[in-house]
C-alpha positions, 0 to 999 in steps of 0.5 A, a space after each residue: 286095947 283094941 285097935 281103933 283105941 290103939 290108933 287115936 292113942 298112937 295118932 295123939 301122941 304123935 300129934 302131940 309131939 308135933 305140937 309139944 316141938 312147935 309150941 311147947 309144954 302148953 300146946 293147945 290140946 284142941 289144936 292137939 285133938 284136931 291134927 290127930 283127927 280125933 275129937 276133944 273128948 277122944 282125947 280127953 278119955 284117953 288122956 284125963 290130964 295135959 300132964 299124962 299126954 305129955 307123959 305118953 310124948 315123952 316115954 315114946 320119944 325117949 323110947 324111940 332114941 334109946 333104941 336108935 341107938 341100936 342102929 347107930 351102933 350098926 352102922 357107925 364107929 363107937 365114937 361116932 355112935 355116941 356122938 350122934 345118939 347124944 345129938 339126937 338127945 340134945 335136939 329132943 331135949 331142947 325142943 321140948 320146950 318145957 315138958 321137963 318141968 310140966 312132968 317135974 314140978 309138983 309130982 313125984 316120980 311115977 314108974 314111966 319116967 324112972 324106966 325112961 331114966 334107967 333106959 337112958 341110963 343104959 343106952 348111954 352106957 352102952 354107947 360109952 362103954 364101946 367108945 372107952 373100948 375103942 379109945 374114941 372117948 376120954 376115961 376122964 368122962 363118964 356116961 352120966 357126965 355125957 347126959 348131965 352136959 345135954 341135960 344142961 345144954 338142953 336147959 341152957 338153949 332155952 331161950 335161944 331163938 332156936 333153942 334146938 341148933 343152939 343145943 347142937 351147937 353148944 353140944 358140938 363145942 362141949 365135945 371138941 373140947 372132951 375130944 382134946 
């Protein structure tokens, strides 16, 4: 891609997900075009469809918390490694408001959602693994029960008022209760 392509790419999805967290899965894609700096038809070459845009949003972000967890890692105990990157997923997933079901409905899974599930998959297990290992998390509990809670946290928060704290909330008291 050249490299002016690559920056109104890189500047859409990221006024995208700006909009995505504020509005939802329905987010003007003029309102889109215009905080990218770009023009409609920009954004329409580059995205033939609201459900690719919403796509490019979603595999960045999953691909941004799944390497994070990288840094937590570093720089945090096991536990707390864990705890802060299922946060992180929480507050993604309840402020996409939508997007979930925008790239669900309807379709069958396509390549980028799938290695956006193994890679979650995978950082999750890491990150449990060395929790397990230090005792900082309960054998009873697996990695997939972990994205199974945030998933269905994420889901639940829906129609708070502010469906992101509530998701961190509900999150912090599921976790208590595992730590006990």
């Amino acid at each position: 891609m050249r490299a002016d392509a690559q920056r109104n790419y890189d500047a859409i999805v990221r006024a995208a997900a700006v909009e995505v967290e504020r509005v939802g899965a329905d987010a003007s894609l003029e309102d889109i075009a215009r905080n990218a700096g770009v023009g409609s038809a920009t954004l329409h070459r580059r995205f033939r469809t609201r459900r690719a845009l919403l796509q490019a949003v979603f595999v960045d972000r999953i691909t941004t918390i799944c390497e994070h967890a990288d840094v937590l890692s570093a720089r945090m105990g096991a536990g707390e490694a864990l705890e802060a990157w299922l946060r992180e997923l929480a507050r993604f997933s309840a402020s996409t408001r939508g997007v979930a079901d925008a790239l669900i409905l309807g379709t069958v899974p396509d390549p980028a959602t799938s290695a956006c599930e193994t890679m979650l998959i995978s950082t999750a297990g890491s990150l449990h693994a060395r929790a397990l290992e230090s005792g900082e998390v309960s054998a009873t509990v697996s990695a997939l029960d972990l994205l199974a809670l945030v998933n269905s946290l994420s889901l639940g928060s829906r129609t708070a008022p502010d469906p992101v704290e509530y998701a961190e909330r509900l999150l912090g008291l599921a976790l208590d209760g595992i730590r006990r």
